[in-house]
C-alpha distance (Angstrom), angle and dihedral (degrees) to the residues before:
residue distance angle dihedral
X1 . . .
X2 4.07 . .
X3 3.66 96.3 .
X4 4.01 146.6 -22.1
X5 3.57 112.2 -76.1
X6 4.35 97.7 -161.5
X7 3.83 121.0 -166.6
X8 3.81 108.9 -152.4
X9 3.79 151.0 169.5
X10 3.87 110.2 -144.6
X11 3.46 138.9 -41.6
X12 3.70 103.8 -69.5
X13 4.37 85.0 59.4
X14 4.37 79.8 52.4
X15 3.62 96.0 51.6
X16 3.85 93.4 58.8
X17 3.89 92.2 43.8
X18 3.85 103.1 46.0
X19 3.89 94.1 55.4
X20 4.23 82.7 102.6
X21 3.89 77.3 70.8
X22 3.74 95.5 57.5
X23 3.89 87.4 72.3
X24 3.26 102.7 76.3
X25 3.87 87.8 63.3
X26 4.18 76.1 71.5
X27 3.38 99.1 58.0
X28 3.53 102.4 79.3
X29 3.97 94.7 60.8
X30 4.03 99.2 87.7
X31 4.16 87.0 56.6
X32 4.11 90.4 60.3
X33 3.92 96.6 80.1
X34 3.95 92.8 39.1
X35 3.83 89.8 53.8
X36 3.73 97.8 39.3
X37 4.09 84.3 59.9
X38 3.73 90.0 51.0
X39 3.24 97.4 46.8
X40 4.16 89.1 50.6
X41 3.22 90.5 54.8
X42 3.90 106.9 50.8
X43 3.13 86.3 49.9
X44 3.55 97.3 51.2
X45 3.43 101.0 28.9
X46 3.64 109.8 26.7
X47 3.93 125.4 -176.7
X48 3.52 87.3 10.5
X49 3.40 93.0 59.9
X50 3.72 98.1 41.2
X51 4.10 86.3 54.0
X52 3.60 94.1 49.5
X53 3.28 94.5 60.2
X54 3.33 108.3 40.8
X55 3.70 80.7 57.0
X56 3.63 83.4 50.0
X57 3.79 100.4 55.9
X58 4.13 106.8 8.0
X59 3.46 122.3 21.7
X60 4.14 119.7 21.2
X61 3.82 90.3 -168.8
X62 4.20 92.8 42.0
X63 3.94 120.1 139.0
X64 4.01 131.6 164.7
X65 2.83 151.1 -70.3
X66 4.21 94.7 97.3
X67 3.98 93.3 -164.6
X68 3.50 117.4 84.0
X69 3.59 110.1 -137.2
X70 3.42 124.4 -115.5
X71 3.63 93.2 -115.2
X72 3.82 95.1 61.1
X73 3.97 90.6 47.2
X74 3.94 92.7 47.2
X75 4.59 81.0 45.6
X76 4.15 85.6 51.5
X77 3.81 97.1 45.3
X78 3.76 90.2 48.5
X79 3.82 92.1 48.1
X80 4.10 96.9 54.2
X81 3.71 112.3 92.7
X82 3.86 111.4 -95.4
X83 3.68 84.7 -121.5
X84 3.76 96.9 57.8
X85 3.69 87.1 48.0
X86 3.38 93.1 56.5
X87 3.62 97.5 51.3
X88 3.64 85.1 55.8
X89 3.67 95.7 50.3
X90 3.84 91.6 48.2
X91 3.87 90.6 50.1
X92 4.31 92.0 48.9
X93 3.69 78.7 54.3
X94 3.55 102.6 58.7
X95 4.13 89.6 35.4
X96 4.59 88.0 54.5
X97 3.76 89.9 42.2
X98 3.99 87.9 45.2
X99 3.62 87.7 47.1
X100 3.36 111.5 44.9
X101 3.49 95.7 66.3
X102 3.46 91.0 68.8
X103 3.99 99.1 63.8
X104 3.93 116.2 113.3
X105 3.72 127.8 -155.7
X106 3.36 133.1 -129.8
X107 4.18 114.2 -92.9
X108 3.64 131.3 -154.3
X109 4.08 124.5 174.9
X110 4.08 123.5 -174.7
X111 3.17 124.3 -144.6
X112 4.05 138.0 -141.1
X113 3.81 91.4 -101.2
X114 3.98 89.6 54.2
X115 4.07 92.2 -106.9
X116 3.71 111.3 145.3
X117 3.97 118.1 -144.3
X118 3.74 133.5 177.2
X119 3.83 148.6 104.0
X120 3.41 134.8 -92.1
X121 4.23 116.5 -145.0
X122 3.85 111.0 -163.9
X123 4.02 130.1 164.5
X124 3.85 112.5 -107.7
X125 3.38 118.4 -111.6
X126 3.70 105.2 -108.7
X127 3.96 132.0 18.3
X128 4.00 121.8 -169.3
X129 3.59 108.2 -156.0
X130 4.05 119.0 -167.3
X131 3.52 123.6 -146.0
X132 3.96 122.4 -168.0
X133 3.83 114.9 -125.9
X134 3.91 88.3 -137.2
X135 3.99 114.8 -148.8
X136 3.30 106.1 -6.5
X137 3.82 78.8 -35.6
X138 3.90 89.1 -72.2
X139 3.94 84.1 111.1
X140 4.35 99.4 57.8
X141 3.64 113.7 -156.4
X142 3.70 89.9 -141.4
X143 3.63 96.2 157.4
X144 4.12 93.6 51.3
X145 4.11 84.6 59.9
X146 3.84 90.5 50.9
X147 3.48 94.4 38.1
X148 3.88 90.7 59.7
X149 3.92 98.7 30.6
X150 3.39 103.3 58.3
X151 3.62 106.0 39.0
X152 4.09 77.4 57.6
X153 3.59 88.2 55.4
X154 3.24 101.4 49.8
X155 3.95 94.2 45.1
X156 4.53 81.6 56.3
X157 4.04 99.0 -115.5
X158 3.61 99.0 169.6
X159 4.37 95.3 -145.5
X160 3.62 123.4 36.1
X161 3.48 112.8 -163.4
X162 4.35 124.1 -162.2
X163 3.07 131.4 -163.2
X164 4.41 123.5 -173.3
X165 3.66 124.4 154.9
X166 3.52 121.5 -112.7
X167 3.46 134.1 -105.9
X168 4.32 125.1 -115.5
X169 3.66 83.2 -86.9
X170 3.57 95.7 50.9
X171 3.92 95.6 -118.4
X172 3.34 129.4 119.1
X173 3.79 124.9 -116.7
X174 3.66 110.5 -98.4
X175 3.69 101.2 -129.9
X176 3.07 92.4 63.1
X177 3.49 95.8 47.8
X178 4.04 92.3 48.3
X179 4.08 83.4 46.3
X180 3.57 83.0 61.9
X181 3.81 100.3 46.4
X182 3.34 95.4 52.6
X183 3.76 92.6 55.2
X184 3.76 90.8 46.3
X185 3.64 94.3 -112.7
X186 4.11 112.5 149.4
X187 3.68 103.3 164.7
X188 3.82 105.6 88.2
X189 3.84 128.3 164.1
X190 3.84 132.3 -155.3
X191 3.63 95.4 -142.7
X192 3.61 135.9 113.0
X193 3.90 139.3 -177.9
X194 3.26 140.9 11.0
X195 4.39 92.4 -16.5
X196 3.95 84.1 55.1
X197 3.49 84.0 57.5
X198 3.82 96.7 54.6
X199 3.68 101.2 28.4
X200 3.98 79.5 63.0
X201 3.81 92.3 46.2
X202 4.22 100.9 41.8
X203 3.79 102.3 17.4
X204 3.93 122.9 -134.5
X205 3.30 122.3 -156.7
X206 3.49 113.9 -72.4
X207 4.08 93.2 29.3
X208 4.13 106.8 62.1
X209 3.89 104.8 -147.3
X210 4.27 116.7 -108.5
X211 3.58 126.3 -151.7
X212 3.94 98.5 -125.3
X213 3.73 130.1 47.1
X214 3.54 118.9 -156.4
X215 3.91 139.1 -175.2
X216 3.42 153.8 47.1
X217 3.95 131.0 -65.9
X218 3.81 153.1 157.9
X219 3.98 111.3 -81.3
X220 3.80 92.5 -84.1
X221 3.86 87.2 65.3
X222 3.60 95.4 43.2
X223 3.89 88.4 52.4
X224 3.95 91.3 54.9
X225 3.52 91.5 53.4
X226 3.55 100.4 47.9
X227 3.75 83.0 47.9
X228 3.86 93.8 51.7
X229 3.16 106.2 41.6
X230 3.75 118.9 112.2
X231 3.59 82.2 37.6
X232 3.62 89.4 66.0
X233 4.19 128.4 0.8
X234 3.94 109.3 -102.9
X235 3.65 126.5 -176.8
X236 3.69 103.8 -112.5
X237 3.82 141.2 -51.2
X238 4.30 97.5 -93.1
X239 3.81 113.4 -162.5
X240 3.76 120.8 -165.1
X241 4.00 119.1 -47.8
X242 3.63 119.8 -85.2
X243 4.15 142.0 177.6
X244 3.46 134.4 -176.9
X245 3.86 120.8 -169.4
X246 3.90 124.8 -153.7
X247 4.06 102.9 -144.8
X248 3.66 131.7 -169.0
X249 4.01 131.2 179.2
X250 3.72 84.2 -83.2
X251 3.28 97.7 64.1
X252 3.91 127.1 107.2
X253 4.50 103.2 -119.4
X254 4.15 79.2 -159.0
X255 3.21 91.3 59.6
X256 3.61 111.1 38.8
X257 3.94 82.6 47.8
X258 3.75 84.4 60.9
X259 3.72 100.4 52.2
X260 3.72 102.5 45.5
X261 3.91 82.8 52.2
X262 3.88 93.6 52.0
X263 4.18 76.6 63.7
X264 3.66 98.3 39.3
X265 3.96 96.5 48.9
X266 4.40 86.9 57.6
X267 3.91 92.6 73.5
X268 3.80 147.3 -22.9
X269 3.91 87.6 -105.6
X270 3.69 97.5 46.6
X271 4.32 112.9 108.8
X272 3.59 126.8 -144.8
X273 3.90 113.5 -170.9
X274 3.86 126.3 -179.4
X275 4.15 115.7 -161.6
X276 3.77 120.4 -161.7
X277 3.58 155.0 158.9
X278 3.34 95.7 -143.4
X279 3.49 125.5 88.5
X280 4.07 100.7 -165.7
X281 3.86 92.4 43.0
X282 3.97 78.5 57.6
X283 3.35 89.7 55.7
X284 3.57 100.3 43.2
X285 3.87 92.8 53.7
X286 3.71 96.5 53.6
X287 4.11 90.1 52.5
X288 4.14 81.5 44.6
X289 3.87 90.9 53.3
X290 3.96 95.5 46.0
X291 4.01 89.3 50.1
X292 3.66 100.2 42.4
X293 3.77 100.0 44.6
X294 3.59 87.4 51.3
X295 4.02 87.0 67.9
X296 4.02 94.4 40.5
X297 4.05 117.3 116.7
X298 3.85 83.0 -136.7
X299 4.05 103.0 39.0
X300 3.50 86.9 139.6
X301 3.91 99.3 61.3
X302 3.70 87.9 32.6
X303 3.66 96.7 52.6
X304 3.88 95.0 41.7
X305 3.80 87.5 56.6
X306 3.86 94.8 44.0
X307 3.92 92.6 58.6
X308 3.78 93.5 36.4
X309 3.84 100.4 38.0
X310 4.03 104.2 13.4
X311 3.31 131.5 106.0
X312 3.75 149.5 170.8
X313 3.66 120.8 -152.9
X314 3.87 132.7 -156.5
X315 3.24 109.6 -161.7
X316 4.17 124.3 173.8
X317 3.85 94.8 -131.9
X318 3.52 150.8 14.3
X319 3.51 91.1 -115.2
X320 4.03 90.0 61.6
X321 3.41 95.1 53.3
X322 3.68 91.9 54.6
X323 3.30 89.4 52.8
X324 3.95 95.9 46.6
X325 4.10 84.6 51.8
X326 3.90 92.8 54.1
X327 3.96 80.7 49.3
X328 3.23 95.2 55.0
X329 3.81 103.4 37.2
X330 4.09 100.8 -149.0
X331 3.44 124.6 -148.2
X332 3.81 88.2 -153.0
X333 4.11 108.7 32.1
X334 4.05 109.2 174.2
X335 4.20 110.7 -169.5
X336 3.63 91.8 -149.4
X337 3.91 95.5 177.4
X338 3.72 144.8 110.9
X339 4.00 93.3 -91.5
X340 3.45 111.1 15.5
X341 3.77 97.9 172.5
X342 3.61 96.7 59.9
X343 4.35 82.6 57.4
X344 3.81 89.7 55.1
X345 3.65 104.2 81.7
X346 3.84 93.1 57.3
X347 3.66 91.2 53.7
X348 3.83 105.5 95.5
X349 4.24 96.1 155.0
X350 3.65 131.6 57.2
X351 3.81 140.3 90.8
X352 3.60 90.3 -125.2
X353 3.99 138.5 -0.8
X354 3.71 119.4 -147.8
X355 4.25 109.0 -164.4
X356 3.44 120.1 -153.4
X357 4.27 134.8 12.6
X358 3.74 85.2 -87.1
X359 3.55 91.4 56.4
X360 4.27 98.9 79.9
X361 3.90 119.4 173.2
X362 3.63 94.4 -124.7
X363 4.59 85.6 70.3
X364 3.83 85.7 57.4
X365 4.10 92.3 44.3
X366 3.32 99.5 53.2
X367 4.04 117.5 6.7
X368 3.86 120.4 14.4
X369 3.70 109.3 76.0
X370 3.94 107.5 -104.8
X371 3.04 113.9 105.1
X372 3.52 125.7 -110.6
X373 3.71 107.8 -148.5
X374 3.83 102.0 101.5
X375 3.95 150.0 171.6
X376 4.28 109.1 -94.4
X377 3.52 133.8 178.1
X378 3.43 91.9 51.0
X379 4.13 100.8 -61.9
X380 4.17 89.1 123.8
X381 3.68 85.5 86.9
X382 4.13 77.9 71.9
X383 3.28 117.8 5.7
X384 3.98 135.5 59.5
X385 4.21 135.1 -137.6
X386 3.71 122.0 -95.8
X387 3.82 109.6 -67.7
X388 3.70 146.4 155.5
X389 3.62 89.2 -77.2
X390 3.69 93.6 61.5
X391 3.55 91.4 69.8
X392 4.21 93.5 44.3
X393 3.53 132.2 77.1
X394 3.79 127.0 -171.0
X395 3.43 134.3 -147.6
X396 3.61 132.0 -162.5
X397 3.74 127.1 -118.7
X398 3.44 120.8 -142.3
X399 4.04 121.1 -166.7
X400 3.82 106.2 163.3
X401 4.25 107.9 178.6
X402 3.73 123.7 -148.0
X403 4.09 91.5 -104.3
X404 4.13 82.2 60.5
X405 3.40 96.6 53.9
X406 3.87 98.2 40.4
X407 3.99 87.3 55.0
X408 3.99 96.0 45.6
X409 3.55 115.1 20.0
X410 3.68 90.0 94.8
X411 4.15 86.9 57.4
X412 3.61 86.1 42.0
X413 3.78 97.0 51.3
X414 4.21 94.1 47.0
X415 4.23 89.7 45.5
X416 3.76 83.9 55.9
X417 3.31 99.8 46.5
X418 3.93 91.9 40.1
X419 4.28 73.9 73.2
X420 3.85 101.7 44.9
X421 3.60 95.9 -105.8
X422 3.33 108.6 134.8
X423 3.83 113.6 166.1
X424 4.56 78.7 54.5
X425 3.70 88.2 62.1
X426 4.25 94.8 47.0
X427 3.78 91.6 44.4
X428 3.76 90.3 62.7
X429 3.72 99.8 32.2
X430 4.01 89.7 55.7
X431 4.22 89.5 54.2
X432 4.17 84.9 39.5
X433 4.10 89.5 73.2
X434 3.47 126.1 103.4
X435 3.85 92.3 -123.3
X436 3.36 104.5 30.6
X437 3.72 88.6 107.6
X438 3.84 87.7 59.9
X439 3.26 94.7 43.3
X440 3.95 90.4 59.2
X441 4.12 89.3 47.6
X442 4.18 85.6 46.9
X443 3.41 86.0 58.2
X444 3.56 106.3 51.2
């Protein structure tokens, strides 16, 4: 069997037979104690903790310094193809121009009294971003460095900091250091895990702490952030990867087969789900999914998440499956039908929608401009990908005049006392006098 193929009525009938998906909510709870140690001990122990266990887990013969010099990063930039850095350039490009329009400005509005009121957006000071190593970092995650880097950028945080594991060598894969040279970026960590995690959140040191964390991870990097957070601002908590593709009779099985694949082949826990209304495209996908994942580098993974996490649903209408996406809240949500647009204003939950069979997740993974760090597990019904704003804060401005508090200190004075607070209510009501302005002048 390479997946569940489910026959079903409407959404209600999908509730009660998706619960198996719940699980993998679980799966994260054996990780807690293992991270809460790591955590401990950066903090406690610092470097020395961050070189054990990269000793530990990445590099038996590993020894400081963390930062790779700026030597080695300008040597690994030179040594990747000028085709490959190309491609990277061109996809930076479409991620800044993607990006940029989501910057706000500052606001301010006066009113009749002469009070001034606004808010004030600025970048934080300092953004970590992680980057997984990969397979034994033979597999770069180029596109998670860009993903986080630039949106940083763009929002103005004056010091990026990365953080990747290194390889058995102790090196650092060299797309990702030419990723990083081409954005400008020169401070570079060989650290992975969990202890990049909290290095990033409580300093040691060699790594100075930042006040936002950023990027994807395995479930021991998830864990630290969850753990840290409050601490510092993160992102979001990112379960495994997941896709679910609305079908219709016009849609291409080979292709659909393809996509929920390009999900399945990330990890054992990720879930690829195809909804239709047609009962033959059904059947054409499954027979897709068993001959493609034959071919796949990673069958295995892809496979084991298929049967675990995979299913094909049967739905009588398009209007059901809409409904079962909402349900489900995607991270990944293809519209692979014969007028996709006209489906989009039903859609209230995903972390992305991709309209149209030439609209694949893999464009908005690794080239489009979106960016594809997003809410899973079904948080898009209220939460949002990475974005500028992630690395902004805003802070409100508050200019009340003397007119203001003349007209509304006595409102301001009973609200306060309405909660006990006392010494709220005086502070207004001594401004909220006729001559308390003179009074201040008398005084100095």
């Amino acid at each position: 069997m390479t997946c569940r193929i489910l026959t079903l009525q409407n959404v209600q009938e999908w509730r009660k037979a998706a619960q198996w998906l719940q699980s993998r909510c679980t799966k994260s709870a054996g990780a807690e104690n293992a991270v809460h140690e790591i955590l401990s001990s950066v903090r406690e122990k610092g470097d020395e903790a961050l070189t054990d266990y990269t000793r530990r887990f990445d590099c038996e013969d590993f020894s400081p310094p963390f930062l790779v010099s700026a030597q080695d990063i300008a040597r690994a930039a030179a040594s990747v193809s000028v085709e490959d850095r190309e491609r990277i350039s061109a996809a930076a490009a479409n991620i800044r121009v993607f990006h940029e329009s989501q910057t706000e400005k500052s606001w301010f509005v006066t009113r009749e009294d002469g009070s001034i009121l606004g808010q004030r957006i600025l970048p934080v000071d300092s953004a970590g971003l992680y980057v997984p190593g990969g397979q034994g970092g033979d597999t770069p995650l180029v596109s998670s460095l860009l993903m986080g880097a630039v949106p940083a950028q763009v929002a103005g945080v004056p010091r990026i900091a990365v953080c990747t594991p290194p390889r058995k060598d102790g090196s650092v894969n060299s797309h990702i250091l030419a990723a990083a040279h081409l954005l400008d970026i020169d401070e570079i960590y060989r650290v992975g895990s969990a202890w990049a995690v909290a290095a990033l959140a409580f300093g040691t040191r060699s790594i100075a702490p930042v006040d936002v964390v950023a990027g994807p991870g395995n479930i021991y990097v998830t864990t630290a952030k969850r753990m840290v957070q409050g601490h510092v601002g993160i992102d979001m908590i990112a379960g495994p990867s997941e896709i679910l593709i609305l079908a219709d009779s016009s849609a291409n099985p080979a292709w659909i087969a393809a996509d929920m694949l390009s999900q399945a082949e990330h990890d054992p826990l990720a879930s690829a789900l195809c909804v239709t209304d047609d009962a033959n495209l059904a059947d054409c996908v499954y027979k897709e999914l068993e001959r493609q994942c034959l071919t796949l580098p990673r069958s295995q993974i892809a496979g084991r998440a298929l049967l675990d996490w995979g299913a094909i649903v049967i739905v009588p209408s398009p209007s059901v499956a809409v409904d079962i996406a909402n349900a489900v809240a995607p991270e990944h949500l293809e519209v692979c039908i014969r007028d996709p647009w006209a489906v989009l204003p039903r859609i209230r939950h995903a972390g992305a929608v991709f309209l149209g069979s030439y609209s694949p997740e893999s464009a908005g993974d690794h080239f489009a401009g979106p960016n594809h760090v997003l809410p899973t597990m079904g948080t898009a019904r209220f939460s949002s990908g990475l974005s500028v704003q992630t690395f902004c804060k805003k802070t409100n401005i508050i200019a009340t005049s003397q007119n203001f508090l003349l007209q509304h200190s006595p409102t301001i004075a009973a609200l306060a006392r309405l909660e006990g607070l006392e010494a709220h209510a005086r502070s207004a009501e001594l401004r909220g006098r006729a001559d308390a302005g003179r009074s201040v002048a008398n005084k100095a």
